[in-house]
C-alpha positions as CSV (number, residue, x, y, z in Angstrom):
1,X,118.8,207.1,-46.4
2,X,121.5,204.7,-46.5
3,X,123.3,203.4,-49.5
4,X,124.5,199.7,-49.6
5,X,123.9,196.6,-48.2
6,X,122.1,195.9,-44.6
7,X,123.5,193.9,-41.5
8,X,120.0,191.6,-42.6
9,X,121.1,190.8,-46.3
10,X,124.6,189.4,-45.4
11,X,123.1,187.1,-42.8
12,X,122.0,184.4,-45.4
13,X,125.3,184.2,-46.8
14,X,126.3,183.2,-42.7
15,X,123.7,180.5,-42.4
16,X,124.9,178.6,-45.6
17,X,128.6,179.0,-44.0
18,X,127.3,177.8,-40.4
19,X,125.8,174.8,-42.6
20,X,128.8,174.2,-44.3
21,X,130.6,173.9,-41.2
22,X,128.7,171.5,-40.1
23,X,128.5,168.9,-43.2
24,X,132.4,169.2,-42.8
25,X,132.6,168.7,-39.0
26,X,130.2,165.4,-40.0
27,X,132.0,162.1,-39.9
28,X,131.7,160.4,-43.5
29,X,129.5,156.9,-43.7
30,X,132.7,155.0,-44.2
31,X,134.6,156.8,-41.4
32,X,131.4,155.6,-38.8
33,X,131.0,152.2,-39.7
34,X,135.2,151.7,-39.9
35,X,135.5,153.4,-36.3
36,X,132.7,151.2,-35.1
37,X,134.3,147.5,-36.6
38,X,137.5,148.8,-34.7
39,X,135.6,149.3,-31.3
40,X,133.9,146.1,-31.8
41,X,137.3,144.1,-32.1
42,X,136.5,143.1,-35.9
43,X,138.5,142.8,-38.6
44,X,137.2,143.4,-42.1
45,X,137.5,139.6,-43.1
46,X,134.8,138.8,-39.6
47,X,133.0,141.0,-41.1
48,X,132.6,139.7,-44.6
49,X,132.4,136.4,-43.4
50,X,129.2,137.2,-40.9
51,X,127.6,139.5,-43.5
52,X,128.7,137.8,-46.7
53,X,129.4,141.6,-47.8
54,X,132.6,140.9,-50.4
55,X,136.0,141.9,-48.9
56,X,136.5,144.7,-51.3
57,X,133.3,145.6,-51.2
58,X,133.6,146.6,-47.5
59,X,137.2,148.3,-47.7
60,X,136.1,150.7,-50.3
61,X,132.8,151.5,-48.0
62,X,135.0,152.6,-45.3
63,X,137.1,154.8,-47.7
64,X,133.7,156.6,-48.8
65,X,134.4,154.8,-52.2
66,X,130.4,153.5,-53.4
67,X,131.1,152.5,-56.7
68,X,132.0,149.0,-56.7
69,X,128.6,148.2,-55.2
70,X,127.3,148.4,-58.3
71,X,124.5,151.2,-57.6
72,X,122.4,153.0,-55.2
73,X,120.0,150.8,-54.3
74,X,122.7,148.0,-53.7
75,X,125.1,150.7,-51.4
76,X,122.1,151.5,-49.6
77,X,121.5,147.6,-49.1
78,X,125.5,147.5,-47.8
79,X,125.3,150.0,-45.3
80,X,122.2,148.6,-43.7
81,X,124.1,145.0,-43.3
82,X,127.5,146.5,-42.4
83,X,125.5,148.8,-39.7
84,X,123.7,145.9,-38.2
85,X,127.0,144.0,-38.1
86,X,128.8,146.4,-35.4
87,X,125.3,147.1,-33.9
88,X,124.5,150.6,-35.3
89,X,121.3,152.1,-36.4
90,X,121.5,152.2,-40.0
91,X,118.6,155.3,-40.4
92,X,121.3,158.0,-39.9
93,X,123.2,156.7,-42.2
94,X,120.8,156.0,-45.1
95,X,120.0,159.5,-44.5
96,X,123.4,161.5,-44.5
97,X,124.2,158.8,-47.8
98,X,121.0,160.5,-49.4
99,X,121.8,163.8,-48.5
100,X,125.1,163.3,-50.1
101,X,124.0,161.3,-53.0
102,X,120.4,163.0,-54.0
103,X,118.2,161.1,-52.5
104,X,116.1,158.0,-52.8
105,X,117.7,156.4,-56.1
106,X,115.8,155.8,-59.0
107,X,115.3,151.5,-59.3
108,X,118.1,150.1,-60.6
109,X,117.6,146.3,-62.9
110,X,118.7,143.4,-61.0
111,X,121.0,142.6,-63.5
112,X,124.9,141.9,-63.1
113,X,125.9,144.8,-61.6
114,X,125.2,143.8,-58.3
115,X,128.7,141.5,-57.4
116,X,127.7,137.8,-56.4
117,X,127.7,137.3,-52.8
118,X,130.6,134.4,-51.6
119,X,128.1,131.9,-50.6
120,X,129.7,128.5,-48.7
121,X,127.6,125.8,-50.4
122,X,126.6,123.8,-47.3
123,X,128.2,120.4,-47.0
124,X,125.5,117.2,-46.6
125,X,125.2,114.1,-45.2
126,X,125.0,110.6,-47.2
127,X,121.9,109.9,-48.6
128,X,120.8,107.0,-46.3
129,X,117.2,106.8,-48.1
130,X,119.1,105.7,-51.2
131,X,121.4,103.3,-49.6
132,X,118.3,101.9,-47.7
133,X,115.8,101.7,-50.9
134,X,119.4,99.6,-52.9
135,X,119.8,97.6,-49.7
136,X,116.0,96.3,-49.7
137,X,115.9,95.8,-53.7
138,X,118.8,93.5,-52.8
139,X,117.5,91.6,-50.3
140,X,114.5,90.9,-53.0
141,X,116.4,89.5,-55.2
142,X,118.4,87.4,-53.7
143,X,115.2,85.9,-52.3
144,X,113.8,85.2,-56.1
145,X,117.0,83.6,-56.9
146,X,116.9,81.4,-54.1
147,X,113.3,80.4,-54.3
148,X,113.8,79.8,-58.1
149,X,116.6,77.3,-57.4
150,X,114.4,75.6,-54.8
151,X,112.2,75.3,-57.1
152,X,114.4,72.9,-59.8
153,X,114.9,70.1,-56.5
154,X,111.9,68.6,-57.2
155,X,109.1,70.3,-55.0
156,X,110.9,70.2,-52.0
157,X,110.8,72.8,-48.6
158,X,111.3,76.3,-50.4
159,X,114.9,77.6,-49.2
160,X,114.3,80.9,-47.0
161,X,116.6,83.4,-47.2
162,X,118.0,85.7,-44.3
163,X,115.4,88.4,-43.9
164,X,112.0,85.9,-45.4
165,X,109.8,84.9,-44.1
166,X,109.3,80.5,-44.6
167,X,106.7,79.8,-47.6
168,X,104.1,77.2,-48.1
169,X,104.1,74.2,-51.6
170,X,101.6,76.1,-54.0
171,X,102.4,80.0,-52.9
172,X,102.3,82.1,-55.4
173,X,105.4,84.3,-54.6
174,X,107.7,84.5,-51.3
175,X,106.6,87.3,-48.8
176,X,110.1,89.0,-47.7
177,X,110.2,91.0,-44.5
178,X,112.3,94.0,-44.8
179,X,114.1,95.0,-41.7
180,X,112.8,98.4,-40.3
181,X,115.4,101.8,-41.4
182,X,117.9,101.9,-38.5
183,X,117.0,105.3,-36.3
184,X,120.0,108.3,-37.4
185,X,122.6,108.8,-34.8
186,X,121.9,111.0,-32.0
187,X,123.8,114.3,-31.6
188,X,126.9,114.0,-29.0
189,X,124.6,114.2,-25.7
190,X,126.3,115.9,-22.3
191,X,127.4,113.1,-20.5
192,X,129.4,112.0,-23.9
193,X,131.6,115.5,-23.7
194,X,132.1,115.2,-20.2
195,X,133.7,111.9,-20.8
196,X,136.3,114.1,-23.6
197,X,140.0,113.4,-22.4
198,X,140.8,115.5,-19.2
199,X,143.9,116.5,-21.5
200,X,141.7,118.2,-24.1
201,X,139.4,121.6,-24.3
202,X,136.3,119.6,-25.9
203,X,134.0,122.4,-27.7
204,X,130.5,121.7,-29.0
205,X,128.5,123.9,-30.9
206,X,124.6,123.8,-31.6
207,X,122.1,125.6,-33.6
208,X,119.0,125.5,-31.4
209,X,117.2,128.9,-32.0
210,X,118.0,129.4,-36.2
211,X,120.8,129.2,-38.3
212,X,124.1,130.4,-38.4
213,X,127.9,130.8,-39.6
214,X,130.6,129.7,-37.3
215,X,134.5,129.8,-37.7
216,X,136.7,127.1,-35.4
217,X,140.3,126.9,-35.3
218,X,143.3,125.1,-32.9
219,X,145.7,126.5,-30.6
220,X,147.9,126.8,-34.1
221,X,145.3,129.2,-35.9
222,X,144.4,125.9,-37.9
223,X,140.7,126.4,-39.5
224,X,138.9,122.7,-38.2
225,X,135.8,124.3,-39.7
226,X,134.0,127.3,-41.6
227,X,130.3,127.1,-42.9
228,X,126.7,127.2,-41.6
229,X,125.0,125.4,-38.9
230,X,121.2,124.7,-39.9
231,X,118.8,124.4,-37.0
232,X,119.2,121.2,-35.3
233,X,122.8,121.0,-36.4
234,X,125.7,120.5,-34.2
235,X,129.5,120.4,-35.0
236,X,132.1,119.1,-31.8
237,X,135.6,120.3,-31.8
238,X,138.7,119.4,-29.7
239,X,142.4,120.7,-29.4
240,X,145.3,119.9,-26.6
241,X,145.1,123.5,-25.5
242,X,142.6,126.1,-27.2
243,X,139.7,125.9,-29.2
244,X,138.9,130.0,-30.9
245,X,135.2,130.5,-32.5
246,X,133.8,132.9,-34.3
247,X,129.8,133.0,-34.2
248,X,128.0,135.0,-37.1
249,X,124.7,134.7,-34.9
250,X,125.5,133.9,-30.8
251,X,122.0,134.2,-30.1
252,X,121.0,131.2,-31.8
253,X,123.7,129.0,-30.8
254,X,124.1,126.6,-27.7
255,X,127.6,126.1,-26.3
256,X,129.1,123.3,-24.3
257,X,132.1,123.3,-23.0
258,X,134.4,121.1,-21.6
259,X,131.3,118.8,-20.3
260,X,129.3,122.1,-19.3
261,X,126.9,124.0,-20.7
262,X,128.0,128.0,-21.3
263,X,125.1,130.6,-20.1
264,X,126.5,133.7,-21.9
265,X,123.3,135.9,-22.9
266,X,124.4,136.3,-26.3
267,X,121.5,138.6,-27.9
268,X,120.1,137.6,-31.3
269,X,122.2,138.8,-34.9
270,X,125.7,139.9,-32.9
271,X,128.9,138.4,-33.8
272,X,131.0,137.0,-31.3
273,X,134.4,135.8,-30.7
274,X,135.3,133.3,-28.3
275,X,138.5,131.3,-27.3
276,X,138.2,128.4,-24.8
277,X,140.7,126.3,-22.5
278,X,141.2,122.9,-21.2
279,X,139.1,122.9,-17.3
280,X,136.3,124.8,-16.4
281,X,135.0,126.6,-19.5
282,X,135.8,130.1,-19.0
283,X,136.1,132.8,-22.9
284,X,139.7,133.8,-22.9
């Protein structure tokens, strides 16, 4: 009979050090979603922009740092957006974060912990209903004035104003005819860019399948415009040499280019930067 330990109890204490090898050989959350902006070609400040993920926010993710998004539930929301943004699959990630960090959290108040998200309030047109509702009451009145001082010549032909219609002795009040609500403005059609100066890269940009958050800027680096396009919106851009975009959502964007539409297969929710020259449209 032997005295001691057998070759069979150490072997535990080998698995826990072949496991430990393995959690170290593991790439950190922050070190895979950091590797993967770089291989992309983003910068951090893309990135913030197309996810509206806070700047800081997304530095101290990639240095493994969790605290500043303000609990668990709201670093597990992070990593899902920032995963989707360089086109990983955020399940390995949630998991190796609760592995790390015990698990589903408990639920966490919405309450202001969680750090506002930079939202770009969306700029809007002028309010043509109102100006069209003002322009109308107007026209009324001027009619009652002028049919009020017809009215002290003696019994004579009412006056008609410019937009009434003529009015019989005895009537009890003028009938005006408004003028129908001019039609809005179409959208910049195809033949209208290909008639852009032969001089100029002419860009236009159009939400046709959803909305989405574009970035333009000049051959200088000059921002001509950063917000979101709503579905059915379109913005036109033009420079002397180079037009560079940034597109939070390709997918649902239509480009046109220099007089020609672009065919790209840009896939739905990826980010894409694009720069543009004066003749045939071809991404630098």
């Amino acid at each position: 009979m032997s005295i001691g330990n057998s070759p069979e109890d150490e072997r535990p204490f080998e698995d826990e050090r072949v496991e430990e090898a393995r959690e170290e050989a593991r790439p950190s959350i922050g070190r895979v979603l950091q590797q993967a902006r770089i291989a992309a070609g983003l910068t951090v400040d893309d990135i913030s922009s197309a996810t509206r993920v806070r700047m800081n926010i997304v530095h101290a993710i990639e240095a493994d740092d969790f605290t500043a998004c303000g609990g668990d539930v709201y670093a597990r929301g992070h990593i899902r957006t920032l995963a989707k943004a360089v086109h990983l699959d955020p399940a390995p990630l949630l998991a190796q974060y609760g592995d790390e960090h015990g698990g589903r959290p408990a639920p966490t108040p919405a309450a202001p912990l969680f750090e506002a998200e930079r939202i770009r309030p969306e700029r809007r047109g002028p309010n043509w209903t109102a100006a069209m509702v003002a322009a109308i009451v107007a026209v009324i009145g001027f009619v009652g004035f002028t049919m009020f001082q017809g009215g002290d010549d003696g019994g004579g032909e009412a006056s008609v104003a410019e937009g009434a219609t003529p009015t019989t002795k005895g009537s009890a009040s003028p009938t005006t005819k408004t003028k129908k609500p001019a039609d809005p403005e179409p959208e910049p059609s195809d033949s209208a860019i290909a008639a852009a100066p032969q001089d100029k890269v002419t860009v236009q940009v159009a939400a046709a399948d959803g909305r989405s958050w574009i970035s333009a800027k000049d051959h200088n680096g000059r921002l001509l415009f950063d917000g979101v396009l709503k579905q059915g919106d379109s913005k036109t851009f033009q420079d002397s040499s180079k037009v560079h975009l940034v597109l939070g959502d390709a997918g649902a964007i239509d480009l046109f280019v220099n007089g020609k539409k672009i065919e790209d297969d840009f896939k739905p929710g990826s980010v894409e930067r694009l720069t543009y020259t004066k003749g045939d449209p071809e991404a630098g």
